[in-house]
MOPAC internal coordinates of N, CA, C and O (Angstrom, degrees):
PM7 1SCF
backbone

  N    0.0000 0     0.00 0     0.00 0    0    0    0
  C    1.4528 1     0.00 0     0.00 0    1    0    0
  C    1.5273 1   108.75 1     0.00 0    2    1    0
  O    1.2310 1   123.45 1   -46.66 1    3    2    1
  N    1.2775 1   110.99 1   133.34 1    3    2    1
  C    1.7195 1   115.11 1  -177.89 1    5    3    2
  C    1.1403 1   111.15 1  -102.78 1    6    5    3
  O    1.2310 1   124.73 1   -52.38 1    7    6    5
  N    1.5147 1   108.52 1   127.62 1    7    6    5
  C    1.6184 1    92.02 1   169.88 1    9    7    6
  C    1.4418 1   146.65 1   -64.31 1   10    9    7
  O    1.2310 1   108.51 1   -60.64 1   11   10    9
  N    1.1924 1   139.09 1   119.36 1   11   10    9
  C    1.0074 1   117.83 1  -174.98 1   13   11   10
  C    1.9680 1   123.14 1   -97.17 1   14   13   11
  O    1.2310 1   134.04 1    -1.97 1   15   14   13
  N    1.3280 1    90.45 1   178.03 1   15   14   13
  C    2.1673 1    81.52 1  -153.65 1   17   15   14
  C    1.6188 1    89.11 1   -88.74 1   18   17   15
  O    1.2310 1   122.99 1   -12.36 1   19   18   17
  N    1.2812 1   111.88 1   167.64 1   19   18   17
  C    1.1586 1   139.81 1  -163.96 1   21   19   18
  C    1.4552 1   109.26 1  -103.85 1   22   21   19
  O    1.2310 1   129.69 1   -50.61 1   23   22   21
  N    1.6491 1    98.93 1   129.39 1   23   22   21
  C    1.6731 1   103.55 1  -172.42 1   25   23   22
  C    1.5476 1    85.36 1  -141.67 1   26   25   23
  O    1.2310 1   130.09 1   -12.29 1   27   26   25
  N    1.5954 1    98.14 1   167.71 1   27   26   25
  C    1.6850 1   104.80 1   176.62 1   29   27   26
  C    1.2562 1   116.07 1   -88.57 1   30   29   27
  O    1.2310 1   127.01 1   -59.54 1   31   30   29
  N    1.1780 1   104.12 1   120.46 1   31   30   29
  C    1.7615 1   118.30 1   170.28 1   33   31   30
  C    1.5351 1   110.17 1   -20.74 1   34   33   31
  O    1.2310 1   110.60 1   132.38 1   35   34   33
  N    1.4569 1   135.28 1   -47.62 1   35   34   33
  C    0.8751 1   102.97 1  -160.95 1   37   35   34
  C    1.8203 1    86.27 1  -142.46 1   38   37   35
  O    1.2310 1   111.53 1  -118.81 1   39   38   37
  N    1.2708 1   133.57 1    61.19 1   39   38   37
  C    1.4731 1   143.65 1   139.67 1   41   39   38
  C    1.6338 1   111.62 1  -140.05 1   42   41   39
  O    1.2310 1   127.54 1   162.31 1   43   42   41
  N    1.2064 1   103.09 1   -17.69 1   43   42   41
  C    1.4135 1   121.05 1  -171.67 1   45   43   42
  C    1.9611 1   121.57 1    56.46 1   46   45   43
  O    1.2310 1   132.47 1  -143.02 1   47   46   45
  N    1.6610 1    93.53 1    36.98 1   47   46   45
  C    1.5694 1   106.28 1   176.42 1   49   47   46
  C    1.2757 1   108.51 1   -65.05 1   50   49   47
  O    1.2310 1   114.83 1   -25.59 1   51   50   49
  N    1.4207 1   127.41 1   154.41 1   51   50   49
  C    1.8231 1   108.67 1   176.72 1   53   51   50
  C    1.4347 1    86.04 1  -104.69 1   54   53   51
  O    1.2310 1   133.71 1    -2.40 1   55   54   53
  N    1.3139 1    91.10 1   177.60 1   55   54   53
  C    2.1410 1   123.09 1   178.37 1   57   55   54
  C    1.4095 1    92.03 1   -88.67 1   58   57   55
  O    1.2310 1   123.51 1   -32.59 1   59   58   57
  N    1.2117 1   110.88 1   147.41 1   59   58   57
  C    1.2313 1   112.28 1  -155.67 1   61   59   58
  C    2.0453 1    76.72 1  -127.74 1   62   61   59
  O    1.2310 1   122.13 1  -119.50 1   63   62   61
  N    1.1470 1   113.53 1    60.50 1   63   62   61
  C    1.3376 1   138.04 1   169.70 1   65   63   62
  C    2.2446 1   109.32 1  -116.62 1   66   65   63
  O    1.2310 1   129.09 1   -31.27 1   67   66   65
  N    1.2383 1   100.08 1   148.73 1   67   66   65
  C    1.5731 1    79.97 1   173.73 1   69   67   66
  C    1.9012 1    94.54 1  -113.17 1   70   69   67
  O    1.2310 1   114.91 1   144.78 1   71   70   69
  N    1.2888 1   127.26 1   -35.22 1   71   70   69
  C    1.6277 1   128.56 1   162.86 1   73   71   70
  C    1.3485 1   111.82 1  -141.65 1   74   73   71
  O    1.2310 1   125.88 1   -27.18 1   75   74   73
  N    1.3336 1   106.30 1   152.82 1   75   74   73
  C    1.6313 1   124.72 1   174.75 1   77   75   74
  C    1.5114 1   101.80 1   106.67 1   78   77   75
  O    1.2310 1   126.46 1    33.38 1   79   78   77
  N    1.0777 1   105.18 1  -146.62 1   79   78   77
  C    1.9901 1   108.44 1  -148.70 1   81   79   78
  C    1.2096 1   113.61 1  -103.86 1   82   81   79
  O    1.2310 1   103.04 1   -47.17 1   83   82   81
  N    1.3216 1   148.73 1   132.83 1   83   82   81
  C    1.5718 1   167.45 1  -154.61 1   85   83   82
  C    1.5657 1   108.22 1   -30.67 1   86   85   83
  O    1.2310 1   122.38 1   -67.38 1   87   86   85
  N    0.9480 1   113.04 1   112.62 1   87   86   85
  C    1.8272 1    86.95 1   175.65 1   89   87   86
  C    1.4932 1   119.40 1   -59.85 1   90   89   87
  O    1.2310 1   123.28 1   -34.76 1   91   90   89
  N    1.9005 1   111.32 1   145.24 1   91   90   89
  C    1.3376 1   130.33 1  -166.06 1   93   91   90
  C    1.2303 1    96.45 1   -25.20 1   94   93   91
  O    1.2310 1   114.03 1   119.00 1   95   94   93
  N    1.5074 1   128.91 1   -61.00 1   95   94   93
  C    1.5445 1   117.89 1  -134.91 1   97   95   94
  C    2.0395 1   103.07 1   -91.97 1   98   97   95
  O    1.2310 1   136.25 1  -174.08 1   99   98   97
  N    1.6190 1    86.14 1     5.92 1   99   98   97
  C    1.9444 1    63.47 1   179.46 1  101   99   98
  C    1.6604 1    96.25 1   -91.23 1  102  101   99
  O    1.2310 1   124.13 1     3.82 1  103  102  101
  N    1.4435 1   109.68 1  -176.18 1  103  102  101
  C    1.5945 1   136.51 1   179.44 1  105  103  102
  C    1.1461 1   106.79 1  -112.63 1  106  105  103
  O    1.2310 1   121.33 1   -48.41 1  107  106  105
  N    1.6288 1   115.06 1   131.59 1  107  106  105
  C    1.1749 1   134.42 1  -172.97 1  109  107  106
  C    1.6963 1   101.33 1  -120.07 1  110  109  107
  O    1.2310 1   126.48 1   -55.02 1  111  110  109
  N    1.6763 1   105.15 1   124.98 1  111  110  109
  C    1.4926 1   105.70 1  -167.62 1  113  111  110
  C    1.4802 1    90.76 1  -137.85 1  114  113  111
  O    1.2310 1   116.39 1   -27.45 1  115  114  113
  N    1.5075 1   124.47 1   152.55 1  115  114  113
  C    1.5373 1   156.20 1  -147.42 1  117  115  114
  C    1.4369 1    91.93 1  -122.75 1  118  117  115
  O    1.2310 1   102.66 1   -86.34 1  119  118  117
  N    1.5646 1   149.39 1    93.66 1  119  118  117
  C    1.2623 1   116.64 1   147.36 1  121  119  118
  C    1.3793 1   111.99 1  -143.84 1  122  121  119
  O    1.2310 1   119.46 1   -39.84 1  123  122  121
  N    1.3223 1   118.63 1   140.16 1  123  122  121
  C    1.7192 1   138.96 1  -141.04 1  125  123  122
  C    1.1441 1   107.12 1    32.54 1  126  125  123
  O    1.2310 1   116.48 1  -121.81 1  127  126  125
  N    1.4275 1   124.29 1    58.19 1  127  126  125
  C    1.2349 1   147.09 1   153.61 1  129  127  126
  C    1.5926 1   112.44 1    67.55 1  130  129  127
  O    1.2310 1   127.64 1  -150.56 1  131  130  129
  N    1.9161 1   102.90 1    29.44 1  131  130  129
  C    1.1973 1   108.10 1   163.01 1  133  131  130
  C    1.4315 1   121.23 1  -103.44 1  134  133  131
  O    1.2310 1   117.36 1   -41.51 1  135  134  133
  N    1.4487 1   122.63 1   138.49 1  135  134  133
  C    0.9732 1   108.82 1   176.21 1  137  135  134
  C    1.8248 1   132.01 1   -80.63 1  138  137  135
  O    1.2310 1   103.89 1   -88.15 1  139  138  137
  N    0.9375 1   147.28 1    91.85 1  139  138  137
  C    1.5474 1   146.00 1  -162.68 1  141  139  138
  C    1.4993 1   118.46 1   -99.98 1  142  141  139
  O    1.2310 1   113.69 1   -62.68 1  143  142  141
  N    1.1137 1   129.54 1   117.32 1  143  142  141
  C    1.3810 1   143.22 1   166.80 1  145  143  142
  C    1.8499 1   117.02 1   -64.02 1  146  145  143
  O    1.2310 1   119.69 1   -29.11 1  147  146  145
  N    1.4230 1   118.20 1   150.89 1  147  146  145
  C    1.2717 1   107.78 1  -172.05 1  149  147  146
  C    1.5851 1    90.92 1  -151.58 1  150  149  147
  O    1.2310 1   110.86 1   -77.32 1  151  150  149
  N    1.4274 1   134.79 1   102.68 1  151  150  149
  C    1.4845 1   145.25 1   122.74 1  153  151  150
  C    1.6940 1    97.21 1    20.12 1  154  153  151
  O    1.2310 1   131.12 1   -46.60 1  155  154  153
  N    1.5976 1    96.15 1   133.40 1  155  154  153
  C    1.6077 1    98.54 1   178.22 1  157  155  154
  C    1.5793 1   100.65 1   -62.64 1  158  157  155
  O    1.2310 1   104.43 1   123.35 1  159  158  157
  N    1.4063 1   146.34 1   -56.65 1  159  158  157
  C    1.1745 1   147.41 1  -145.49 1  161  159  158
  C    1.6228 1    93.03 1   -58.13 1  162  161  159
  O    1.2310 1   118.00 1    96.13 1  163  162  161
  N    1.2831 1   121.42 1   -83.87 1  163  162  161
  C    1.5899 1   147.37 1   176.56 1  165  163  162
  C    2.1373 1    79.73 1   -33.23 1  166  165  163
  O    1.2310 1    98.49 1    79.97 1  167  166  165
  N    1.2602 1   156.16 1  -100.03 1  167  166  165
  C    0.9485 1   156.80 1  -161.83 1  169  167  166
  C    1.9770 1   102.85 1   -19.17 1  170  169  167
  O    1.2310 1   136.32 1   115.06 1  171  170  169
  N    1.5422 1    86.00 1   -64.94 1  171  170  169
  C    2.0768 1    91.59 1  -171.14 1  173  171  170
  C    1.4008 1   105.86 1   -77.25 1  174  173  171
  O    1.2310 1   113.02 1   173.79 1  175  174  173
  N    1.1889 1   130.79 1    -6.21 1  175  174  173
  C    1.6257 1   136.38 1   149.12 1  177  175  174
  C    0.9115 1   122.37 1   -57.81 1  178  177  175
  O    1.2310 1   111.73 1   138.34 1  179  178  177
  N    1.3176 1   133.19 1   -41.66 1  179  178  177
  C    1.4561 1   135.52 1  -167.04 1  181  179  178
  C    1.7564 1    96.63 1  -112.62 1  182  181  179
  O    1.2310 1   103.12 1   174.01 1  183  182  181
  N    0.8172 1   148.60 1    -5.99 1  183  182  181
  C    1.3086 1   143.71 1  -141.60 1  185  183  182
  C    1.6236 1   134.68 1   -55.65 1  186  185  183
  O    1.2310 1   135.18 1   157.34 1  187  186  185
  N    1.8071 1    88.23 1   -22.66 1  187  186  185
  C    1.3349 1    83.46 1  -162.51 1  189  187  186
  C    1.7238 1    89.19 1  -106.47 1  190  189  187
  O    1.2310 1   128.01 1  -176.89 1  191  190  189
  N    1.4247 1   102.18 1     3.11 1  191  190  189
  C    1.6013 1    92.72 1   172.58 1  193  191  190
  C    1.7878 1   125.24 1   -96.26 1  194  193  191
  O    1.2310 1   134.56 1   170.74 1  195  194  193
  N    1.3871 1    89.45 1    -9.26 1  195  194  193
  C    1.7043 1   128.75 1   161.14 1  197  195  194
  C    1.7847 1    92.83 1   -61.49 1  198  197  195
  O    1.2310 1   113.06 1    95.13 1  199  198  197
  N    0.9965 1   130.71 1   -84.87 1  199  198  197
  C    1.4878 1   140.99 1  -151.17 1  201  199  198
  C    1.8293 1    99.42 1   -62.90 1  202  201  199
  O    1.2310 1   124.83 1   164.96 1  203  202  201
  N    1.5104 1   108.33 1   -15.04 1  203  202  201
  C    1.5270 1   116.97 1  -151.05 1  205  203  202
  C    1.9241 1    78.69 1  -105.14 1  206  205  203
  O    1.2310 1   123.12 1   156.83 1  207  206  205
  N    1.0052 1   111.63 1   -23.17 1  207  206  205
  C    1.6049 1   107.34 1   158.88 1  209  207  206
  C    2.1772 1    95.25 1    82.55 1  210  209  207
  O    1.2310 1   127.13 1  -154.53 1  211  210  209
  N    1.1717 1   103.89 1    25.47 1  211  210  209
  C    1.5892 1   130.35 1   173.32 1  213  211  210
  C    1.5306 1   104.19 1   -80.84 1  214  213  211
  O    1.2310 1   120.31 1   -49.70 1  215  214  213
  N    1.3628 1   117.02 1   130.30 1  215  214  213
  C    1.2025 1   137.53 1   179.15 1  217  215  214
  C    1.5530 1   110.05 1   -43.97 1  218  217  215
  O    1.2310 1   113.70 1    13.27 1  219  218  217
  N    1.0086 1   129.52 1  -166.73 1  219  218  217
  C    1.0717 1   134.28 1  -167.75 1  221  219  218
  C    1.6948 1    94.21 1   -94.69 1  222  221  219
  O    1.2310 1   131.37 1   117.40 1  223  222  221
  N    1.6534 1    95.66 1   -62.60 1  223  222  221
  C    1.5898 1   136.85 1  -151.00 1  225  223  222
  C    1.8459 1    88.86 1   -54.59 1  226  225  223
  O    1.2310 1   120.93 1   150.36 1  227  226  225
  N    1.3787 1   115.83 1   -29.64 1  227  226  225
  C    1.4742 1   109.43 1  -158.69 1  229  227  226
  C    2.0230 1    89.81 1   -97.30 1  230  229  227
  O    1.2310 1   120.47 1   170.44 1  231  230  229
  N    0.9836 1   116.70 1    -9.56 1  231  230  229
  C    1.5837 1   102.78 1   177.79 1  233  231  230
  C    1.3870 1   108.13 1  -118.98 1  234  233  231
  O    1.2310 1   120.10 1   180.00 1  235  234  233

């Protein structure tokens, strides 16, 4: 299995990482037991619907 690189769930920006773990400032969210990454911009955009523990799909 290859890894593949990491973009945000929902702008599809990549991590501007080449291996290892998300950079600090993105958001890491759990839903139907997927895990999805979110770009700081797309993160402080949505934020307070992030904190409101709201799906992705609804913001």
């Amino acid at each position: 299995m290859e890894p593949h690189p990491l973009v945000c769930a929902r702008c599809g920006a990549p991590a501007r990482v080449a291996d290892g773990p998300p950079p600090v400032t993105w958001t890491c969210s759990v839903e139907s037991g997927v895990r999805q990454f979110f770009c700081d911009t797309c993160s402080r955009d949505n934020l307070r619907a992030i904190e409101g523990r709201l799906d992705s799909s609804w913001w």
